[in-house]
OpenMM code with the backbone's topology and positions (N, CA, C; nanometers):
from openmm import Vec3, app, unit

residues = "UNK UNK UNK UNK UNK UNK UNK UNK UNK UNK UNK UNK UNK UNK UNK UNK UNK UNK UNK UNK UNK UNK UNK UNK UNK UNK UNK UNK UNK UNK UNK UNK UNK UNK UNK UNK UNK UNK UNK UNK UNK UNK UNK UNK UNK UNK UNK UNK UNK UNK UNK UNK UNK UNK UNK UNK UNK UNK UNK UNK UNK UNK UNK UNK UNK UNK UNK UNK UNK UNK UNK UNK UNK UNK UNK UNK UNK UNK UNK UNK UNK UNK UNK UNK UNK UNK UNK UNK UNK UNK UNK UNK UNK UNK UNK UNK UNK UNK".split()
positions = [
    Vec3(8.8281, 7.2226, 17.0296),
    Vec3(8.6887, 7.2162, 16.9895),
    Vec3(8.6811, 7.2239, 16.8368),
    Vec3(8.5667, 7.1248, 16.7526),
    Vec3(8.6014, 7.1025, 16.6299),
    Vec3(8.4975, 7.2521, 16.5878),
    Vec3(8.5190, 7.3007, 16.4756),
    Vec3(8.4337, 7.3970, 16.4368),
    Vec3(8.2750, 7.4221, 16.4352),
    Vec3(8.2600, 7.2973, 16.3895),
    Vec3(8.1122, 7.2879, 16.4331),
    Vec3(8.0218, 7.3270, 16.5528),
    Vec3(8.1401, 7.2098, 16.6662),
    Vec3(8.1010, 7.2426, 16.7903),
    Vec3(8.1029, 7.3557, 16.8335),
    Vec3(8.2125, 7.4609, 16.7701),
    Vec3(8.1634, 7.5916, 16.8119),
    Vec3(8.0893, 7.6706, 16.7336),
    Vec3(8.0354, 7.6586, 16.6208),
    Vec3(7.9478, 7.7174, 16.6048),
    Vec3(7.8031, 7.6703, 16.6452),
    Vec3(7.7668, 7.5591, 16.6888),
    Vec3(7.6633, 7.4931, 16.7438),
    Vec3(7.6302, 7.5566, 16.8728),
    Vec3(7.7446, 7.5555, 16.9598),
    Vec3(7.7716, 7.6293, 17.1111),
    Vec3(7.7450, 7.7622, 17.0951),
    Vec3(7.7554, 7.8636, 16.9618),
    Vec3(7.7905, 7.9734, 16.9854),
    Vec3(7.6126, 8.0347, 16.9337),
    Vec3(7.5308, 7.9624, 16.8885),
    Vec3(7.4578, 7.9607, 16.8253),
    Vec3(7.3499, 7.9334, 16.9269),
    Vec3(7.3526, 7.8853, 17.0286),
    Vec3(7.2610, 7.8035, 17.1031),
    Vec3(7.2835, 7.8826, 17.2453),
    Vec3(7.3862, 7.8787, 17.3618),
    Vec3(7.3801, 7.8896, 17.4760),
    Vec3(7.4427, 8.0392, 17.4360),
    Vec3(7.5331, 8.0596, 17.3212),
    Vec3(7.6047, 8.1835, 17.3574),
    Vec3(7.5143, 8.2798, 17.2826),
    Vec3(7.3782, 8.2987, 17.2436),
    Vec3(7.2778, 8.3460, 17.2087),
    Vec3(7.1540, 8.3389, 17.2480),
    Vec3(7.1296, 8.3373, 17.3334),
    Vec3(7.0601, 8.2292, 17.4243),
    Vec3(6.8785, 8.3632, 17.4123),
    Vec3(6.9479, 8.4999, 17.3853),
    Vec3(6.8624, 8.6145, 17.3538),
    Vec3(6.7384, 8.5408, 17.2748),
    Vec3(6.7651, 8.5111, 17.1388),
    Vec3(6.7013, 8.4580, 17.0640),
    Vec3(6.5866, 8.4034, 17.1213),
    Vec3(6.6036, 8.2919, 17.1774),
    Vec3(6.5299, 8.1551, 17.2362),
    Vec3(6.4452, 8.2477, 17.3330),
    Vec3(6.4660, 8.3360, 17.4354),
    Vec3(6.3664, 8.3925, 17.5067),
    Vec3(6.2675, 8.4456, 17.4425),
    Vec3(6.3668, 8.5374, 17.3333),
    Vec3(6.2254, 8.6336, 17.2764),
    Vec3(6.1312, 8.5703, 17.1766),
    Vec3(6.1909, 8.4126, 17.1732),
    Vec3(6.0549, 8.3818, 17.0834),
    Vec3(5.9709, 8.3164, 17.1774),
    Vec3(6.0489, 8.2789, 17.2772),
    Vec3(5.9453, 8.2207, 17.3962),
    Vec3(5.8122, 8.3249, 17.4361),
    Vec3(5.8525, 8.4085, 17.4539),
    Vec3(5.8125, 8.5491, 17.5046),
    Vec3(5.6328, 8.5953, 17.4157),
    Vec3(5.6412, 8.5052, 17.3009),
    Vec3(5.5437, 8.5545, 17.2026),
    Vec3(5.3818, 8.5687, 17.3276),
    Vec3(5.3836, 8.4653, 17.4205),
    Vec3(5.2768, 8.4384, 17.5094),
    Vec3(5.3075, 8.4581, 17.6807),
    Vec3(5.2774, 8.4404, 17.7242),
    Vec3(5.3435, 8.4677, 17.9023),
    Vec3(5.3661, 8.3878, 17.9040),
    Vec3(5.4936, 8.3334, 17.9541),
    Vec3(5.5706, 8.2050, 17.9705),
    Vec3(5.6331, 8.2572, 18.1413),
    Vec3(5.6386, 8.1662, 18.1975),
    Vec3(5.6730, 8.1251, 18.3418),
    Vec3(5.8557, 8.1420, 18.3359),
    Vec3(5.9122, 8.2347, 18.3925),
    Vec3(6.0835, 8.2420, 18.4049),
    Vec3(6.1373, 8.0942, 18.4851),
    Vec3(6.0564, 7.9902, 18.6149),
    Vec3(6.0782, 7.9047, 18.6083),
    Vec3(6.0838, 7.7756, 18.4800),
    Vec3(6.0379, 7.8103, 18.3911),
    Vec3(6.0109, 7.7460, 18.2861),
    Vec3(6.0713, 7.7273, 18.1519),
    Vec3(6.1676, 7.8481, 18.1268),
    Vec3(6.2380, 7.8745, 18.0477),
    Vec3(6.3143, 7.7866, 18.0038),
    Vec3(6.4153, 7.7631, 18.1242),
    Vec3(6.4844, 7.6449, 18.0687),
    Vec3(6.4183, 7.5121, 17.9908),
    Vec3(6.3717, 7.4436, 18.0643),
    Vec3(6.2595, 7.3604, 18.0055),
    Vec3(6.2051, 7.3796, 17.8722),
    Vec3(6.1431, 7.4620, 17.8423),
    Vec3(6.1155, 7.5009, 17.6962),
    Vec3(6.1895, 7.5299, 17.5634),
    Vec3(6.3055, 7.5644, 17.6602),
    Vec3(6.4056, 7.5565, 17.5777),
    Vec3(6.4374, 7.4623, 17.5122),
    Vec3(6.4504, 7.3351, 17.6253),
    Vec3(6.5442, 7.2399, 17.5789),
    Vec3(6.3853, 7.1340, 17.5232),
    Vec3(6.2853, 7.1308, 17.5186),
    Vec3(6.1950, 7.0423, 17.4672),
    Vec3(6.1835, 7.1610, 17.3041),
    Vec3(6.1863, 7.2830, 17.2996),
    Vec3(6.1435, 7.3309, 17.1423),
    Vec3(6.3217, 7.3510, 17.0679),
    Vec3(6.4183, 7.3588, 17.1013),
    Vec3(6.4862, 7.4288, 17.0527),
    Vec3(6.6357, 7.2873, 17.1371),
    Vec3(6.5819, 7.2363, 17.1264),
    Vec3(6.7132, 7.1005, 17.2041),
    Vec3(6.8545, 7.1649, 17.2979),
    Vec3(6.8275, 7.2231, 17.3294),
    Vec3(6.9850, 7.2255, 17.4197),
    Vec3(6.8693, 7.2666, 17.5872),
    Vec3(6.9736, 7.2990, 17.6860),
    Vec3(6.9618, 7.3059, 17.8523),
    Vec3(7.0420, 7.4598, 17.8626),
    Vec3(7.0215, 7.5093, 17.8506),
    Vec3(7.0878, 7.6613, 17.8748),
    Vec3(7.1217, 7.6351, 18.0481),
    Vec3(7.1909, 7.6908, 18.0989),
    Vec3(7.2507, 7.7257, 18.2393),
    Vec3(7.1904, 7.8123, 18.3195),
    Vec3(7.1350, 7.7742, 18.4485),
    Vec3(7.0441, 7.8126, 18.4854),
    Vec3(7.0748, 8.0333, 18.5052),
    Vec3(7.1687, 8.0179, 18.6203),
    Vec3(7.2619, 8.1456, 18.6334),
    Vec3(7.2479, 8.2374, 18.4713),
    Vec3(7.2955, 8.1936, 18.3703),
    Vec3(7.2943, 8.2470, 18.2330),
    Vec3(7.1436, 8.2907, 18.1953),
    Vec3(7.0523, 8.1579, 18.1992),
    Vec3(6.9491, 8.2021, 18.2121),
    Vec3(6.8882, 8.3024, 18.2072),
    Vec3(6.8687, 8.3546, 18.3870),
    Vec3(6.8222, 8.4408, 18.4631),
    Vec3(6.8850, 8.5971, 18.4586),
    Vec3(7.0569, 8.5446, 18.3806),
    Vec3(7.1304, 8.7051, 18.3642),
    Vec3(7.0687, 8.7544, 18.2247),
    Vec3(7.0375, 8.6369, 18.1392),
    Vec3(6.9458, 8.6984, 18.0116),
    Vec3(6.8297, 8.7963, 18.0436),
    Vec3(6.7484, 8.6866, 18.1176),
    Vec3(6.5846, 8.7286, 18.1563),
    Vec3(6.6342, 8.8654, 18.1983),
    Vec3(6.6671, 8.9059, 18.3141),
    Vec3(6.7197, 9.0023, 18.3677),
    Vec3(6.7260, 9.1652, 18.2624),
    Vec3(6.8145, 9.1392, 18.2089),
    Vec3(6.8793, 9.2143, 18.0882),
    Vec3(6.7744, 9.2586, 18.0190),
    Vec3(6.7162, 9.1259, 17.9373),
    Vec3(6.5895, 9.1475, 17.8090),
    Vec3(6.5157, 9.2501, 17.9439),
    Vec3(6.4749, 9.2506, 18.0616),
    Vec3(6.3775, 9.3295, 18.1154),
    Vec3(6.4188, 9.4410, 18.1489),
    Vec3(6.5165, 9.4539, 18.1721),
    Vec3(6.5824, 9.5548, 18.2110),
    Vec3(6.5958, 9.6610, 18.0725),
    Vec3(6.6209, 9.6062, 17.9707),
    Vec3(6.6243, 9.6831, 17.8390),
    Vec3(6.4835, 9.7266, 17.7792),
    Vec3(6.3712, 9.6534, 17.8434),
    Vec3(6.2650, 9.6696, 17.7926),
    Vec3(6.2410, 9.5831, 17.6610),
    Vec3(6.2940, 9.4754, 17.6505),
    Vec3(6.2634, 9.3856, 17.5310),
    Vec3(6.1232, 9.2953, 17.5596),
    Vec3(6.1370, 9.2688, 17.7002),
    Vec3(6.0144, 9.1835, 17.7756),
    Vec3(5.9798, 9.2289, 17.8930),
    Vec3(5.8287, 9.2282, 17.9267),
    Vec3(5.8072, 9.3021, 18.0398),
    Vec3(5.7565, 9.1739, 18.1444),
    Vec3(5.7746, 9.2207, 18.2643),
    Vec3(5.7260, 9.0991, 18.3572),
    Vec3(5.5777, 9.0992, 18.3427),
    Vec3(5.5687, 8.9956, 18.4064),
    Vec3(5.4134, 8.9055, 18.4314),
    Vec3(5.4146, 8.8389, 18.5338),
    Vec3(5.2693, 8.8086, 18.5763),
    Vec3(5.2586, 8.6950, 18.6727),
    Vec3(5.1593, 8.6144, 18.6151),
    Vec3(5.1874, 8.4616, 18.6509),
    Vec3(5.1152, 8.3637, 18.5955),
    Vec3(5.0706, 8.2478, 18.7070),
    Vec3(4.9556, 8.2138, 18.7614),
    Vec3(4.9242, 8.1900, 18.8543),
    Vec3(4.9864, 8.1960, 18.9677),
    Vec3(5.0594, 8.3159, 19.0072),
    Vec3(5.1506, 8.3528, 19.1398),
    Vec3(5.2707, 8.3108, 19.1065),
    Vec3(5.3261, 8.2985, 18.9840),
    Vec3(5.4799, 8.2355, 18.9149),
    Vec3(5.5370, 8.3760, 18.8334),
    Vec3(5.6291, 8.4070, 18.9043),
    Vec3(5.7027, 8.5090, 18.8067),
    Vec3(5.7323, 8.4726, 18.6598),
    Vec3(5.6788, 8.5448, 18.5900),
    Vec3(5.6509, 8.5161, 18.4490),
    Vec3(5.6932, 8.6664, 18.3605),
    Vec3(5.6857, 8.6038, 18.1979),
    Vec3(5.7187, 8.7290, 18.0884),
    Vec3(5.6643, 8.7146, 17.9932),
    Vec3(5.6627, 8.8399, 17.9306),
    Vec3(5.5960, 8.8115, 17.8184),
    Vec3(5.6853, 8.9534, 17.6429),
    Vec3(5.7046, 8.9301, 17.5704),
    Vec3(5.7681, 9.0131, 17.4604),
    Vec3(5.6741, 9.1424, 17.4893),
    Vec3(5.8025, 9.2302, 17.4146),
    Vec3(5.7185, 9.4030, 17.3899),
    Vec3(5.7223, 9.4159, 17.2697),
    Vec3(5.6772, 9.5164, 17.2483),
    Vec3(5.6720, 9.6198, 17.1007),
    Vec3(5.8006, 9.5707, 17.0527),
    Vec3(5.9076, 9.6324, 17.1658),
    Vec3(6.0192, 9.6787, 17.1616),
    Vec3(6.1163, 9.5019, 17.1087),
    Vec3(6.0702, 9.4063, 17.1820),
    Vec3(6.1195, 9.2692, 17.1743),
    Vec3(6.0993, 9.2057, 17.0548),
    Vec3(5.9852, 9.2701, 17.0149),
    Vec3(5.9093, 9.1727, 16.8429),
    Vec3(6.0037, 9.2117, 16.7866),
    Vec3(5.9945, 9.3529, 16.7262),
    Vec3(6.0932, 9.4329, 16.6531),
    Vec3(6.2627, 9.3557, 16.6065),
    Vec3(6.3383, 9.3675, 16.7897),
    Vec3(6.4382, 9.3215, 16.7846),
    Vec3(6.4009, 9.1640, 16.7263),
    Vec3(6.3727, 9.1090, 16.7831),
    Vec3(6.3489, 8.9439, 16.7300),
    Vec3(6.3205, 8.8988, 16.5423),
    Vec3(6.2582, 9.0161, 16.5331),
    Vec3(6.2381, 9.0385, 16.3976),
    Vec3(6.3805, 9.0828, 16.3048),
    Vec3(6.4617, 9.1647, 16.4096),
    Vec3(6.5941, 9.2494, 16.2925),
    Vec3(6.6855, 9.0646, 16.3350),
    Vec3(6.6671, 8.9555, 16.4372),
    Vec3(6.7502, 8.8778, 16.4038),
    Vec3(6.7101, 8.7899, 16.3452),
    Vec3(6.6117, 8.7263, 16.3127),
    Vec3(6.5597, 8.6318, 16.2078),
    Vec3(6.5918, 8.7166, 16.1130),
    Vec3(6.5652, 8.7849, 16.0412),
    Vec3(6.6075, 8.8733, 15.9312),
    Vec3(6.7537, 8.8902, 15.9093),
    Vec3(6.8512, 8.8672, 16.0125),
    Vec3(6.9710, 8.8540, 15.9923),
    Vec3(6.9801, 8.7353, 15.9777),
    Vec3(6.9559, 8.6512, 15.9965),
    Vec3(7.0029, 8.4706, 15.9896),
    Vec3(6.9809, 8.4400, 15.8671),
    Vec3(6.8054, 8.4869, 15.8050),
    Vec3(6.7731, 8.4536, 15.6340),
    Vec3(6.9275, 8.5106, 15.6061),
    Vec3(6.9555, 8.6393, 15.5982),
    Vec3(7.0447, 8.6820, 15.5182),
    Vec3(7.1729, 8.6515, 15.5162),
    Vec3(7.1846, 8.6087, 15.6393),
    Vec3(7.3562, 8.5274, 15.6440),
    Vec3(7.3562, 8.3786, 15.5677),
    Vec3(7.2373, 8.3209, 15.5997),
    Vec3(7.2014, 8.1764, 15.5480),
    Vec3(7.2001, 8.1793, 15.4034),
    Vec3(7.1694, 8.2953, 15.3226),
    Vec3(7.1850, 8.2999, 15.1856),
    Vec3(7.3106, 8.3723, 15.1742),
    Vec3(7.4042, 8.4335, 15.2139),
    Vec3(7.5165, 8.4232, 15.1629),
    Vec3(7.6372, 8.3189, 15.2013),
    Vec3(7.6140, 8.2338, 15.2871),
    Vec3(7.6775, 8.1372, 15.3387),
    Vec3(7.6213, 8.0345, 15.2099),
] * unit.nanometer
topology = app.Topology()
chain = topology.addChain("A")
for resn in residues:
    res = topology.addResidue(resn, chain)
    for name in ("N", "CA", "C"):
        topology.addAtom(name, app.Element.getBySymbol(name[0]), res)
């Protein structure tokens, strides 16, 4: 794998945290995720991977469930902004010393 490709890969599916919790800003549908993903942010995340994210972020309290017209749904916490906030704030800062 050429370098790129792994940092492209490692950046995208193997972080996949990211992409929820900005999804998360509004109630977004957990059937839906994928999808949104790949129309705002271009890649198809794996469905299984997915759902072990969703899982996790709720389980940690980063996002709390929802329901959205009878569709298991989520939405960010206190707790999720915050984090989402310390990693954009890491990326500016890696992006300026890179």
């Amino acid at each position: 794998m050429e370098p790129f490709e792994r940092f492209k890969k490692l950046n995208t599916e193997g972080n996949l945290w990211i992409y929820i919790l900005s999804l998360g800003r509004e109630i977004t549908c957990e059937d839906e995720v994928r999808k949104l993903i790949f129309e705002k942010f271009g890649f198809l995340p794996g469905n299984i991977l997915t759902k072990t994210v969703l899982y996790r972020l709720k389980r940690r309290g980063y996002i709390k469930p929802e329901k959205y017209k009878g569709k298991k749904a989520f939405i960010r916490t206190e707790k999720g902004e915050k984090e989402l906030e310390k990693m954009k704030e890491f990326c500016k800062e890696l992006l300026q010393k890179i």
